[in-house]
C-alpha positions as CSV (number, residue, x, y, z in Angstrom):
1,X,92.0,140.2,90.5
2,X,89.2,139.1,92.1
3,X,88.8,137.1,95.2
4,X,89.1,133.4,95.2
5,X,87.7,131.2,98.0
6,X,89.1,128.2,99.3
7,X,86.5,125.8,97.6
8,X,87.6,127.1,94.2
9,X,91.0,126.0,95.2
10,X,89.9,122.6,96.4
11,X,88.0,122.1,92.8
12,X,92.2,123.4,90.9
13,X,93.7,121.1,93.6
14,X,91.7,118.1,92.6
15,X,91.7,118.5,88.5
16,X,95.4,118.4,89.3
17,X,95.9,115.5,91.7
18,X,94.3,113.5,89.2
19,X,94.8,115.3,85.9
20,X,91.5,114.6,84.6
21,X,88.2,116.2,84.7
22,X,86.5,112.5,84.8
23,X,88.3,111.7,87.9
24,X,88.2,114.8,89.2
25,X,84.9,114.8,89.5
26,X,84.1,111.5,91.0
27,X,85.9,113.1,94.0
28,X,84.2,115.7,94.2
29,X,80.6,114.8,93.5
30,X,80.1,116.6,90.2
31,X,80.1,116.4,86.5
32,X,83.1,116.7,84.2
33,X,80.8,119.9,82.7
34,X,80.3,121.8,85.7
35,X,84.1,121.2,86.9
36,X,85.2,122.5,83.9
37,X,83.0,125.5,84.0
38,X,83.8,125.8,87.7
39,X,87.8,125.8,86.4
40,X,87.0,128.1,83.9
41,X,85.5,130.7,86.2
42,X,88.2,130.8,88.5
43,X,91.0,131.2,85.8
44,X,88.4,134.7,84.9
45,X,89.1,135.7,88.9
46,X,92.4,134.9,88.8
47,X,93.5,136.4,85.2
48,X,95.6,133.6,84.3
49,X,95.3,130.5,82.9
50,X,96.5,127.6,85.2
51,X,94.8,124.3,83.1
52,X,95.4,123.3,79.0
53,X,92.8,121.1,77.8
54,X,93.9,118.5,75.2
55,X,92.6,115.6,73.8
56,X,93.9,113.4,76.3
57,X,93.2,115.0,79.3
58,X,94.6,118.4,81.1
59,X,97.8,119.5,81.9
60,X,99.1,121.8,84.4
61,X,100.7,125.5,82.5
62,X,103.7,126.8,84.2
63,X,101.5,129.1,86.8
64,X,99.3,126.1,87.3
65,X,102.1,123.9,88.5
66,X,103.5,127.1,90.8
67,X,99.9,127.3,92.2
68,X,99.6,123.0,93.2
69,X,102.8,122.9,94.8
70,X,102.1,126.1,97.0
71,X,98.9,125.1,97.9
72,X,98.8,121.3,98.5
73,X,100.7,121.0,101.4
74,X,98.7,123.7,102.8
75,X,95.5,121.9,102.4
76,X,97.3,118.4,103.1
77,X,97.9,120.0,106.6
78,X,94.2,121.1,106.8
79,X,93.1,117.7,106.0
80,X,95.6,116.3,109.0
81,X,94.1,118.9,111.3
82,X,90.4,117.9,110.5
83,X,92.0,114.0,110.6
84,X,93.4,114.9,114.4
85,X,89.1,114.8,115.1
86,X,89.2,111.3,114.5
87,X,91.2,110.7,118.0
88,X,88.1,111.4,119.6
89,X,85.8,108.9,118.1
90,X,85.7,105.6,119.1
91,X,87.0,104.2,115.7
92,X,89.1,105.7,112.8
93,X,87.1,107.4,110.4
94,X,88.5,108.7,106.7
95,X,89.1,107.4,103.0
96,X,92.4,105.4,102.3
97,X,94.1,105.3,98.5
98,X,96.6,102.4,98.2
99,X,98.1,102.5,94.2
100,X,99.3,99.2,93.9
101,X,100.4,96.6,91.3
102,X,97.8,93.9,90.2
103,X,99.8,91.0,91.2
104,X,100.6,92.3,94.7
105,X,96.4,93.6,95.4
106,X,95.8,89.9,94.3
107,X,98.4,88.2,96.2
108,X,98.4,90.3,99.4
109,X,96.8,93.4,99.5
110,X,93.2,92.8,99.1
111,X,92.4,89.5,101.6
112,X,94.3,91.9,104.1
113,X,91.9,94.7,103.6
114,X,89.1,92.8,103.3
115,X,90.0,91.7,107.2
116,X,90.7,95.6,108.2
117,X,87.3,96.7,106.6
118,X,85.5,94.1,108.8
119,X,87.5,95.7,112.0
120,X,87.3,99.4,110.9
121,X,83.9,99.5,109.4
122,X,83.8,103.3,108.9
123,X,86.9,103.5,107.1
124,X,86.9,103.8,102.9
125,X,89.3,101.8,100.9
126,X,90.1,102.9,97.5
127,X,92.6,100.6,95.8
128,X,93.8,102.0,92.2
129,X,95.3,99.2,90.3
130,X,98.8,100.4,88.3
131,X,101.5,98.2,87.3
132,X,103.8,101.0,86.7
133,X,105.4,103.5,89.5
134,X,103.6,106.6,90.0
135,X,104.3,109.8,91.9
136,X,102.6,109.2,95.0
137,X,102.0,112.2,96.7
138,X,101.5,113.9,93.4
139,X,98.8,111.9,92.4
140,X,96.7,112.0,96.0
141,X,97.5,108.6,97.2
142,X,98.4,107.5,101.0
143,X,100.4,104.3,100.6
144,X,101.4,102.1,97.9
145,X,102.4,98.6,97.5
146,X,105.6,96.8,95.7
147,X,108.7,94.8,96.0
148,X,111.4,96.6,98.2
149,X,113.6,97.7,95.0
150,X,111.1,99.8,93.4
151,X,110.7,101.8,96.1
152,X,112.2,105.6,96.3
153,X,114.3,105.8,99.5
154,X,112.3,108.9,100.9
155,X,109.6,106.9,101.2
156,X,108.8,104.2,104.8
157,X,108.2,100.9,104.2
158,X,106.8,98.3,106.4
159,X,106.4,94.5,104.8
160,X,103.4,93.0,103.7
161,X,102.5,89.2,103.7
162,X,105.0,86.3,103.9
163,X,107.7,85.9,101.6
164,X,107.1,85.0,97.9
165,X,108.5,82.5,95.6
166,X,108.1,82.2,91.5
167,X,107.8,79.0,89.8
168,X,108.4,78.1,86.4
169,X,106.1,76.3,84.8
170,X,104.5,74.5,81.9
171,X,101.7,72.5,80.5
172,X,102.4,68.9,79.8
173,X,101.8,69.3,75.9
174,X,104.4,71.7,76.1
175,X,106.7,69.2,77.1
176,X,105.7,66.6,74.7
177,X,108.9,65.8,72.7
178,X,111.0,68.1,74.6
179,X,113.7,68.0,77.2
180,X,112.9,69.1,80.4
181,X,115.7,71.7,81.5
182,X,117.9,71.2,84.0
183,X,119.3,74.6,84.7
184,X,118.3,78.0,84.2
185,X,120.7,78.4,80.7
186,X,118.8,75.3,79.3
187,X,115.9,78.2,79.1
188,X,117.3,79.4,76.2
189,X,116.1,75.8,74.1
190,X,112.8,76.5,74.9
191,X,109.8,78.8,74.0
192,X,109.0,81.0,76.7
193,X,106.0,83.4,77.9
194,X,107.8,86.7,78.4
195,X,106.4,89.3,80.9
196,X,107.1,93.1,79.2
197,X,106.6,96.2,82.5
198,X,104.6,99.1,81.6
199,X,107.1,101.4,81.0
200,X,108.6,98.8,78.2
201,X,111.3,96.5,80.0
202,X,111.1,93.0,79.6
203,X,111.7,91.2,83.1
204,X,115.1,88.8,82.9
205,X,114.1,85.7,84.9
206,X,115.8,85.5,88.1
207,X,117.4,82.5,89.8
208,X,119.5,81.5,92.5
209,X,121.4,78.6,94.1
210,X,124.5,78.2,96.2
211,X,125.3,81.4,96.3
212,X,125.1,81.3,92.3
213,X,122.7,84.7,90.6
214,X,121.5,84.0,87.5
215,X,119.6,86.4,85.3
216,X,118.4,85.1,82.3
217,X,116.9,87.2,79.1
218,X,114.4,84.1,77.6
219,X,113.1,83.8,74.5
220,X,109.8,83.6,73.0
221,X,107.2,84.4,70.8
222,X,104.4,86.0,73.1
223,X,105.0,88.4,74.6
224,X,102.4,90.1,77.9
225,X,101.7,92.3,80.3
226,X,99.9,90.9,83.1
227,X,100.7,87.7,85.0
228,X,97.2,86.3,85.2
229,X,97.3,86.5,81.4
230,X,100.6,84.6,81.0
231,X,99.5,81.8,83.3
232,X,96.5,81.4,81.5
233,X,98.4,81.3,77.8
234,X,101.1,78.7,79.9
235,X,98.0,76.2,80.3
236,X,97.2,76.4,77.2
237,X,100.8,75.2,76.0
238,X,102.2,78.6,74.8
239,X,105.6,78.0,76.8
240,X,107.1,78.2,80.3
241,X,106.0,80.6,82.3
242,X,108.2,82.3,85.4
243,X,104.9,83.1,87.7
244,X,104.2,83.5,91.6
245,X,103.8,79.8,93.4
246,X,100.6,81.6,94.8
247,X,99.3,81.7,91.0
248,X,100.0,77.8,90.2
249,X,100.3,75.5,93.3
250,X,96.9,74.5,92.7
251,X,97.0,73.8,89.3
252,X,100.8,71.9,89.8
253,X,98.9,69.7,92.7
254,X,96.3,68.7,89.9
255,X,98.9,68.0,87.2
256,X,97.7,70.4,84.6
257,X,101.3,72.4,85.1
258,X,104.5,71.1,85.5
259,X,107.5,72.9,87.6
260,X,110.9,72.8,86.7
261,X,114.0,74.5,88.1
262,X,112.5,74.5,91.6
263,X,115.9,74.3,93.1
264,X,117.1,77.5,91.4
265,X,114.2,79.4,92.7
266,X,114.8,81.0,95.8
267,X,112.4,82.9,98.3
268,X,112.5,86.1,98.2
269,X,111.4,89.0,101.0
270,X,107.8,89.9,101.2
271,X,106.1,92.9,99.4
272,X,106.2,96.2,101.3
273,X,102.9,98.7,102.3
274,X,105.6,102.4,101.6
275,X,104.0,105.8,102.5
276,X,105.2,108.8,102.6
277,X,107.3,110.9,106.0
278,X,104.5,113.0,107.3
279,X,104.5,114.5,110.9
280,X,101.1,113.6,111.2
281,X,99.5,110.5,109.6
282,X,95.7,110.1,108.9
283,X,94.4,107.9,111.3
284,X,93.1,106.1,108.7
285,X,95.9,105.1,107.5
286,X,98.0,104.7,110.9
287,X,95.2,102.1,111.6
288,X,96.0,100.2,108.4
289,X,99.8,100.3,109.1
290,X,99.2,98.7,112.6
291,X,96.9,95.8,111.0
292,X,99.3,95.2,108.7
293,X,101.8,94.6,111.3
294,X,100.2,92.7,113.6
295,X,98.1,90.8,110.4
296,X,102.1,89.7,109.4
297,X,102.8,88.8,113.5
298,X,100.0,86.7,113.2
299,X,100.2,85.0,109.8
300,X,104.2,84.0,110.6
301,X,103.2,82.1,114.2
């Protein structure tokens, strides 16, 4: 076997953070041809084969998943050591990944960064936008954002934003000829916009009052993924919609929705910023963790 240097296991570590030649090589500055060249050269040094290529994408052979979970803590140290540097600058330096979901990057996570990008111009911000739940370390990222439950319990959270409430709404042809409903069970008369998770759950509406948990499985005939999507198909009289306030306030002030059930929708806690346990986090990201907490300090006064 012959020798393999440390940059040819940067270029394996990176095809298998992100599982795809494409992506791997936005990382690293180079095309998809040359990584895979570059790959296939150091499988030669190594005599084994550590990558298969399919038609989707790559995935990791039984050595090649030995190899990344040898050698990526190992390089995740380096990068904390080279990370340590930053101490001696006058600002935090580095990139940042957040994976979050698209509601909570609209909602919260993106007019917070926008302010910590102004105070920490030399930091990078990379938000990757994924409605499902993804192995974080696995897949290269430093923090993640989500609602408390979908969090694993290794992981420490610190909350993000104020609390959040949903409304359920509709358009005031929807309505025409109908009963308004009264209580959540009432849902079950009417045609509602249904909201399906990316791994293929449909989400039971969730109420509350005096001490009274409801879940309710609606009904409907369209069906989405994506809540910007269903309040847009709500205007347009599809059905009721069970949406953020954040996402219809402004069109409830101007009349074009109407709310219903407001007294069985309760608050509920904020989203949470969850990272992984390190010893040693980037500064980079221990900045972002601080402005997150004083940015919440600041926004409950």
């Amino acid at each position: 076997m012959r020798r393999v240097r440390s940059t040819d296991l940067s270029i394996f570590l990176a095809i298998a953070n992100h599982r795809s030649f494409r992506k791997a090589s936005v990382e690293l500055g180079v095309t998809a041809s040359a990584l895979s060249h570059a790959l296939r050269a150091i499988e030669e040094r190594l005599e084994v084969r550590l990558v298969n290529r399919t038609t989707r994408g790559v995935a990791l052979t039984e050595a090649g998943e030995r190899l990344f979970h040898r050698i990526r803590p190992a390089f995740l140290d380096i990068d904390a050591a080279l990370d340590d540097l930053n101490s001696f600058r006058g600002q935090p330096h580095g990139k940042l990944r957040i994976n979050a979901a698209r509601v909570s990057t609209k909602l919260v996570l993106l007019p917070i960064v926008a302010r910590f990008l102004k105070a920490y111009p030399s930091v990078e911000v990379e938000i990757v936008i994924d409605d499902g739940l993804v192995d974080m370390v696995s897949s290269g990222f430093d923090a993640g954002v989500r609602f408390g439950e979908s969090i694993a319990a290794d992981m420490i959270a610190v909350p993000i934003g104020p609390r959040h409430r949903f409304a359920v709404v509709a358009a005031p042809s929807y309505f025409e000829g109908k009963a308004r409903p009264v209580t959540p069970h009432d849902l079950r008369d009417h045609e509602c916009v249904r909201y399906r998770f990316s791994g293929g759950a449909l989400y039971r509406w969730e109420f509350e009052r005096g001490g009274i948990e409801l879940e309710i499985e609606v009904g409907g005939s369209l069906t989405l993924g994506d809540q910007d999507i269903i309040r847009d198909a709500v205007m347009h009289g599809c059905g009721l919609g069970y949406l953020f306030e954040e996402q219809v306030q402004t069109a409830i002030g101007e009349g074009r929705l109407i709310r219903v059930l407001e007294d069985w929708c309760p608050f509920y806690p904020s989203f949470f910023l969850y990272y992984p346990s390190r010893r040693q986090l980037p500064t980079a990201l221990r900045a972002f963790i601080d402005f997150v907490k004083a940015d919440r300090g600041t926004s409950q006064v």
